[in-house]
C-alpha positions in Angstrom: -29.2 -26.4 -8.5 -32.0 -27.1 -6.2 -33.9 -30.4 -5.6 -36.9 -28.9 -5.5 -38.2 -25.5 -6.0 -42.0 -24.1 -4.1 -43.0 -21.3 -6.5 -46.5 -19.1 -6.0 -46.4 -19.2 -2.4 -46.9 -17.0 0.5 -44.6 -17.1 3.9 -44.9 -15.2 7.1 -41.9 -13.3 7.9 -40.8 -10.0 9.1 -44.3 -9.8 10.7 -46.3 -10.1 7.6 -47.7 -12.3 5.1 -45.6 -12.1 2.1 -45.1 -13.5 -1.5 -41.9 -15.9 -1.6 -40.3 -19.0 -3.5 -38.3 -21.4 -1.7 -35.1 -23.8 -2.8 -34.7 -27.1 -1.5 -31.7 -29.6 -1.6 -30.8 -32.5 -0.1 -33.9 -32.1 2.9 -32.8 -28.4 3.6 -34.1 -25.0 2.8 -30.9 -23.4 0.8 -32.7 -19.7 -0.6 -36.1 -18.0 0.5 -36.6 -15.3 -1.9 -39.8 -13.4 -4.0 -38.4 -15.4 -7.6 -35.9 -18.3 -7.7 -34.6 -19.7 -10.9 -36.3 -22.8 -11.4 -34.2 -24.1 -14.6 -32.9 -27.6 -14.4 -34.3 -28.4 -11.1 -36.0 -32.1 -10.9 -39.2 -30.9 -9.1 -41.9 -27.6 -9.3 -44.7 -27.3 -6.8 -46.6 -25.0 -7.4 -48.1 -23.5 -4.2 -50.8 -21.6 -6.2 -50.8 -18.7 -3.7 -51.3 -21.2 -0.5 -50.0 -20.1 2.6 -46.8 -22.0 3.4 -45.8 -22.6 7.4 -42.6 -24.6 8.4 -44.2 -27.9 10.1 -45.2 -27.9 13.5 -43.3 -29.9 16.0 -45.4 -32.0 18.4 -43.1 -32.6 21.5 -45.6 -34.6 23.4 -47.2 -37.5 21.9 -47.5 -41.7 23.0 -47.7 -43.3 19.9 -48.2 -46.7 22.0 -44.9 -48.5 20.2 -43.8 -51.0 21.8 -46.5 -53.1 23.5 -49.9 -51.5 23.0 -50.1 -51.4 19.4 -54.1 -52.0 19.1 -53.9 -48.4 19.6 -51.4 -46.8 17.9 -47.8 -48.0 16.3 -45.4 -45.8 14.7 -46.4 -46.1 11.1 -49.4 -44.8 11.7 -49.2 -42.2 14.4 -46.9 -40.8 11.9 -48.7 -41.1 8.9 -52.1 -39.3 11.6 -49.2 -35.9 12.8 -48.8 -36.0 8.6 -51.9 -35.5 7.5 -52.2 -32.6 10.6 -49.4 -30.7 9.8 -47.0 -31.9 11.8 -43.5 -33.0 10.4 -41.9 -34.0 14.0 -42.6 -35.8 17.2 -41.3 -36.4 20.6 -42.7 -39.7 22.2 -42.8 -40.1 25.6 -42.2 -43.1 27.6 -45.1 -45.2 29.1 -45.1 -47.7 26.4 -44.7 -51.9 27.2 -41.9 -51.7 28.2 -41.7 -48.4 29.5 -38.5 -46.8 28.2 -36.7 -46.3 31.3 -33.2 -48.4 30.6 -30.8 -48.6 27.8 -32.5 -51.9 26.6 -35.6 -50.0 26.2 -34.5 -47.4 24.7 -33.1 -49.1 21.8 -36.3 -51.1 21.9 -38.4 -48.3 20.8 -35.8 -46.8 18.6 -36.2 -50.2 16.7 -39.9 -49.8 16.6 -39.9 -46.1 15.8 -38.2 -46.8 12.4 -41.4 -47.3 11.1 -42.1 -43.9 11.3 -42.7 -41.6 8.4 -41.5 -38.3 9.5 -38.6 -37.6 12.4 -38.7 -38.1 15.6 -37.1 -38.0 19.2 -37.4 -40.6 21.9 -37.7 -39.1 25.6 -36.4 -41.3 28.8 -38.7 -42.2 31.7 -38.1 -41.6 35.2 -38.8 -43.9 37.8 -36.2 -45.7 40.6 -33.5 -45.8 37.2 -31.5 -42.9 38.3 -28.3 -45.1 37.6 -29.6 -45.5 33.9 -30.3 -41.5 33.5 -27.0 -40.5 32.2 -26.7 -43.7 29.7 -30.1 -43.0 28.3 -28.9 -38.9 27.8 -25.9 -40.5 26.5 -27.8 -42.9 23.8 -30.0 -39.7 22.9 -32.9 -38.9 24.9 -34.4 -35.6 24.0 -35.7 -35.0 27.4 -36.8 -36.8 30.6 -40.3 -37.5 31.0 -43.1 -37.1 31.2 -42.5 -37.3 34.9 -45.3 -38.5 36.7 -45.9 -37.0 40.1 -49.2 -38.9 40.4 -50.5 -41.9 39.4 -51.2 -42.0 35.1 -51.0 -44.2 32.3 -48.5 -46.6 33.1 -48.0 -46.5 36.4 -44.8 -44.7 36.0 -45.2 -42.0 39.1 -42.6 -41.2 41.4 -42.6 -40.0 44.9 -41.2 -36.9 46.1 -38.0 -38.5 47.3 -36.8 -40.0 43.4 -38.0 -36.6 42.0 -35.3 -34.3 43.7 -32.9 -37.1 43.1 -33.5 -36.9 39.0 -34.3 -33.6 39.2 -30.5 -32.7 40.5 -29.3 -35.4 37.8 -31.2 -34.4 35.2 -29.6 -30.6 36.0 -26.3 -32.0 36.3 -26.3 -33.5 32.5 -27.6 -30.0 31.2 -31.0 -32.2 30.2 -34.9 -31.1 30.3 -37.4 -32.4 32.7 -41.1 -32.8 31.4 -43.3 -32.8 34.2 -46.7 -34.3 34.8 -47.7 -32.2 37.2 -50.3 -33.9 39.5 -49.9 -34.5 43.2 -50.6 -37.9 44.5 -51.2 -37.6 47.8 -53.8 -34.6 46.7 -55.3 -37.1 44.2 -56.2 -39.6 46.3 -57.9 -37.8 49.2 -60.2 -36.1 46.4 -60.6 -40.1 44.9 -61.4 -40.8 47.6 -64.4 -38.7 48.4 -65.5 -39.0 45.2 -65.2 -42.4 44.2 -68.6 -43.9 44.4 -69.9 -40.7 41.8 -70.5 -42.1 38.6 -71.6 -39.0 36.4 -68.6 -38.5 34.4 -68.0 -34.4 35.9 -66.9 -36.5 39.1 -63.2 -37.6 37.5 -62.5 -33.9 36.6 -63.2 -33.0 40.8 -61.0 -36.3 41.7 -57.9 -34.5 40.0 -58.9 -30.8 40.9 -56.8 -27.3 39.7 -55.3 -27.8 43.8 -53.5 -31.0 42.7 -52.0 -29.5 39.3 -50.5 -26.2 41.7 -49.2 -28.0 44.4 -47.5 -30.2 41.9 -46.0 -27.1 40.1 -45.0 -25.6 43.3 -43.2 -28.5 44.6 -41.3 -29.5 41.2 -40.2 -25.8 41.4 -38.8 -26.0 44.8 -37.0 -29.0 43.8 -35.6 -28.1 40.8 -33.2 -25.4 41.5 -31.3 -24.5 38.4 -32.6 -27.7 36.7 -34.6 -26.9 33.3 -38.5 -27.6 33.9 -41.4 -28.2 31.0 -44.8 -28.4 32.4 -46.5 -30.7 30.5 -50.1 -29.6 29.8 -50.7 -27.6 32.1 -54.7 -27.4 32.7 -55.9 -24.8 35.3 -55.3 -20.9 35.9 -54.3 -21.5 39.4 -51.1 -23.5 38.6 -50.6 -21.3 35.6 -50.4 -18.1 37.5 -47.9 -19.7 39.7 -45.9 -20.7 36.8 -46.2 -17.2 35.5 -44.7 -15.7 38.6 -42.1 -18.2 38.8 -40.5 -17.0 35.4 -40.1 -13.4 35.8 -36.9 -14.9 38.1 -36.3 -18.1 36.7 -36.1 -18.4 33.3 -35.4 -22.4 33.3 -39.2 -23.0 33.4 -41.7 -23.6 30.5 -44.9 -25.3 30.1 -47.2 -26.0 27.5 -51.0 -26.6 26.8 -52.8 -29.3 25.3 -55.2 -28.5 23.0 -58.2 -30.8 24.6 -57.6 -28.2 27.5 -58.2 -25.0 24.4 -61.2 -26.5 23.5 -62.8 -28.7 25.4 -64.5 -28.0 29.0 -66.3 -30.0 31.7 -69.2 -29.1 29.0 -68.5 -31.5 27.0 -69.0 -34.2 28.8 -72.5 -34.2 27.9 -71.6 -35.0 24.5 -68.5 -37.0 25.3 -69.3 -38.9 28.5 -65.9 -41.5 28.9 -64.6 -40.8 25.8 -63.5 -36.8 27.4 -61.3 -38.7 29.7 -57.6 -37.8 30.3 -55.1 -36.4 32.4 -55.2 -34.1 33.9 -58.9 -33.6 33.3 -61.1 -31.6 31.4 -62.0 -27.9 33.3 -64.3 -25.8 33.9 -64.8 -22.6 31.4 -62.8 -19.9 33.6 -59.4 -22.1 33.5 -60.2 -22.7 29.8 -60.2 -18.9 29.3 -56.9 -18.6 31.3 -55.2 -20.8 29.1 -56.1 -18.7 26.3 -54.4 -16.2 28.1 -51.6 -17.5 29.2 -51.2 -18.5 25.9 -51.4 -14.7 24.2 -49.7 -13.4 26.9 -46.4 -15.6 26.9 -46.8 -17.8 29.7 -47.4 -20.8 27.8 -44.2 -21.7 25.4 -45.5 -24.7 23.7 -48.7 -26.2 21.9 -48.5 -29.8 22.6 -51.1 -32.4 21.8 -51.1 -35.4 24.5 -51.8 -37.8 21.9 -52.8 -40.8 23.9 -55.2 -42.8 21.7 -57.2 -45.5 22.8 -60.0 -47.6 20.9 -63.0 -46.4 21.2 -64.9 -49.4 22.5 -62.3 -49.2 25.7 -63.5 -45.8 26.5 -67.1 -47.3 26.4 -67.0 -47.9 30.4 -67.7 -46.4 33.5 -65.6 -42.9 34.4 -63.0 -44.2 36.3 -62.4 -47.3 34.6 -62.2 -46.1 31.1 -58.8 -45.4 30.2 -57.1 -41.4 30.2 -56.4 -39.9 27.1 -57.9 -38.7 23.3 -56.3 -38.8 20.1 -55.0 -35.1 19.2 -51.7 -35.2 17.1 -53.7 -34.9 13.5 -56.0 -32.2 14.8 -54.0 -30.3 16.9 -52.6 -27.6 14.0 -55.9 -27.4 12.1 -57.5 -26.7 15.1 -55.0 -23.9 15.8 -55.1 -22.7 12.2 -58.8 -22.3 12.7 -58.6 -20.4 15.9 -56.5 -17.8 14.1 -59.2 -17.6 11.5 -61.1 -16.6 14.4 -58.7 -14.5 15.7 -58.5 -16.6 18.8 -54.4 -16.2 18.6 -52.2 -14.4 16.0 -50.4 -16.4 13.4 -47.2 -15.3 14.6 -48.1 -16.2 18.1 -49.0 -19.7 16.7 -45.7 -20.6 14.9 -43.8 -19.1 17.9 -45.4 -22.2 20.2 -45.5 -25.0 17.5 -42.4 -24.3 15.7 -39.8 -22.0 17.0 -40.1 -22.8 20.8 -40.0 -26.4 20.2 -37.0 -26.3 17.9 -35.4 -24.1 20.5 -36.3 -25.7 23.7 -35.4 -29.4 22.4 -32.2 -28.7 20.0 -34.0 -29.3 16.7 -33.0 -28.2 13.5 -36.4 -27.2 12.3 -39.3 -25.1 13.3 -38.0 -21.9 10.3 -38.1 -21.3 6.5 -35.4 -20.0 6.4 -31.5 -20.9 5.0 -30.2 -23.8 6.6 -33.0 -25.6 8.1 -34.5 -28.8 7.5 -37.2 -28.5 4.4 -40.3 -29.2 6.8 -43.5 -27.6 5.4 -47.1 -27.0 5.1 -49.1 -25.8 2.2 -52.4 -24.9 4.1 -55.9 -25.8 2.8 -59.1 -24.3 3.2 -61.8 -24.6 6.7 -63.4 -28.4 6.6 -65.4 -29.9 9.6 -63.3 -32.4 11.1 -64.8 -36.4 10.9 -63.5 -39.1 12.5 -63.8 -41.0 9.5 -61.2 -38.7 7.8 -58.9 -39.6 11.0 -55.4 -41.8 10.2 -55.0 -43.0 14.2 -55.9 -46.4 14.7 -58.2 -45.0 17.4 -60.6 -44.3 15.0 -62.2 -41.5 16.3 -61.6 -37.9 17.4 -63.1 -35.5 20.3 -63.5 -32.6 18.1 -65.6 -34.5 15.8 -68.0 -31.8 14.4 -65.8 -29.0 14.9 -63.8 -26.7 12.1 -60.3 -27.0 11.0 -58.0 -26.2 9.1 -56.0 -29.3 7.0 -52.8 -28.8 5.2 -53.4 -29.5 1.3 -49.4 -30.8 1.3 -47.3 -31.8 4.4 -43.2 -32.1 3.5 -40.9 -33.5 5.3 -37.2 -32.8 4.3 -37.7 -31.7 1.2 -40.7 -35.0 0.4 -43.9 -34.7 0.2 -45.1 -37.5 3.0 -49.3 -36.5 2.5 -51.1 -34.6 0.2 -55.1 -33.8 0.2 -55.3 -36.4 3.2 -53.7 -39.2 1.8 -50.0 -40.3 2.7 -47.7 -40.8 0.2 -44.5 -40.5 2.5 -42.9 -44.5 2.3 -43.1 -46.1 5.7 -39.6 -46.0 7.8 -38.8 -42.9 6.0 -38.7 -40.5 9.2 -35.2 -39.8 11.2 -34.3 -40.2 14.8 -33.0 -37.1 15.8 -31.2 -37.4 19.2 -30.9 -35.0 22.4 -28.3 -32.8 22.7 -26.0 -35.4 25.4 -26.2 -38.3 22.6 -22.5 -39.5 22.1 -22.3 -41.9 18.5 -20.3 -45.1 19.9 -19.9 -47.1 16.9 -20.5 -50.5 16.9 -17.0 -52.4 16.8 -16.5 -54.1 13.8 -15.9 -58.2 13.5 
């Protein structure tokens, strides 16, 4: 018998909205059906006719962990994706130290056991192309972000070290996530700009022209090497991406949600704080995200978490640190855009659950037989508050805006927050390595 049974609750499958109970035992989904027999099993929730999505995977966030833990750690990035709806992460790899060598990596992996729901660990790329196949090895989901421009961490490469990874990264069967900035673009636009101080003038430093040549030159690289786009901001670089994969279907991309709903607007009401990279644009590229997004060109929703305190962001434009909280905000967001029939629902789950799974060899992202029990019992529209926020940011750029919170958040089979509060116990979450990870066992004394 069952673990745990979810009676009274309603699934999306075969295209519709539908009435369904669901089995759980041992953290996976064993029966999906419209009545399961609930005798002798240790736990009932009742979903009380809530709608009930798997849990979204976030496959870009920087929880900060190790070495810049005033903004974020582990515990409670995981404990802020919780309380959004989201039941697995992917962190990326400009920490202190950056996670670009097998030392590293196992550096963060100790770190990351604080987590409360699963995770991966991606592998940075800098001049450690001897360490690339070690890291796959030890299992990294994924290489990158790769920086083609100067970001957070100071972790870009030049053209040169790119094709090199790039044909190594292809050899080992891996994915390269790509920040998708050009450098040399960059800093002639810096350059012109830099004695501007109104906060519009960052977003014209780092213009839609450095995000497309980027693309373009990662794609004529990468040959038969699989490419992600990391959030990719503008139309022009979208449209390029767009043609690309009608012949090459090795290349995907996603979209942050700062770039779904935030514009060069809102720096009026934001000033510093709407700082990250790449930057915030104008309407028109907004609206071509949404787009791209219906339409199929965009694979992934994705939030960039990249907190900072908020007193850091109190500075002048270019000074302030890039980046915004997003990872708790990102699918109630989303589920409120669907309210306003911004996206369909099974559009929605396609780019926060099944795409992810499938792109980065998770066992998630389905209700359905087999999978791991990750879930979300949705709750009604709230206006989001930063004081309601988990992040040790402490604040939130959608402040004022409407969302939709899950009222339960399970993560194999345990509830892990409920009504905003967590509940899942601290290290709880799993490591789940890349698809090149090889289990050397420690030998014994």
């Amino acid at each position: 018998m069952p673990d745990l049974v979810i009676k009274n609750a309603r699934i999306f499958i075969d295209n519709a909205i539908q009435p369904a109970e669901i089995a759980i035992d041992n953290g996976k989904i064993t029966k999906v059906g419209k009545i399961i027999d609930a005798k002798d099993v240790n736990e009932v929730i009742n979903a009380k006719n809530a709608l009930v999505l798997p849990g979204a995977i976030d496959v870009h966030v920087h929880f900060r962990d190790p070495g810049m833990t005033k903004k974020e750690d582990w515990y409670t990035g995981s404990c802020a994706a919780a309380a959004g709806g989201v039941t697995t992460v992917i962190d990326h790899p400009n920490t202190i130290p950056p996670t670009i060598d097998p030392d590293s990596f196992k550096k963060k992996q100790k770190e990351a056991k604080k987590s409360i729901i699963d995770y991966g660990i991606n592998s940075g790329v800098t001049h450690n192309l001897k360490h690339l196949k070690p890291l796959w090895e030890l299992g990294a989901t994924a290489f990158g972000e790769i920086f083609m421009a100067e970001s957070t961490g100071a972790l870009n490469v030049n053209d040169r070290t790119l094709e090199e990874a790039l044909g190594i990264i292809g050899t080992l069967g891996a994915v390269a996530c790509i920040h998708a900035e050009d450098e040399e673009t960059r800093k002639r636009f810096v350059h012109i700009l830099k004695g501007a101080s109104q906060p519009e003038s960052y977003s014209k430093s780092r213009p839609p022209l450095s995000e497309k040549i980027a693309v373009q030159k990662a794609i004529k690289m990468a040959g038969n090497t699989n490419l992600h786009f990391c959030h990719i901001s503008a139309g022009e670089s979208l449209e390029t991406i767009k043609n690309e994969k009608t012949n090459n279907k090795n290349i995907t991309c996603e979209v942050a949600p700062h770039h779904l709903f935030l514009s060069t607007k809102d720096y009026k009401r934001l000033g510093t704080l709407g700082k990250m990279n790449p930057p915030l644009r104008d309407y028109q590229s907004q609206q071509s995200l949404w787009e791209g997004l219906n339409n199929s060109t965009i694979d992934i929703i994705a939030s960039d978490h990249a907190p900072h305190l908020e007193h850091e962001k109190m500075t002048d434009i270019w000074s302030a640190p890039a980046g915004v909280p997003g990872v708790e905000t990102m699918m109630p967001l989303m589920l409120f855009a669907v309210k306003r029939n911004l996206i369909t629902l099974k559009r929605l789950l396609e780019v926060t659950c099944t795409n992810p799974a499938r792109l980065f060899g998770l066992p998630k992202g389905a209700i359905a037989q087999g999978y791991d029990a990750d879930l979300v019992l949705t709750g009604e529209p709230a206006v989001i508050r930063k004081e309601k926020m988990h992040s040790k940011a402490g604040w939130t750029p959608y402040a004022g805006m409407q969302g939709i919170f899950p009222k339960m958040t399970i993560s194999r089979g345990e509830i892990v927050a409920e009504d905003g509060e967590i509940i899942g116990k601290r290290g709880r979450g799993r490591v789940i390595p890349g698809r090149g990870f090889i289990n050397r066992k420690e030998p014994e004394d």
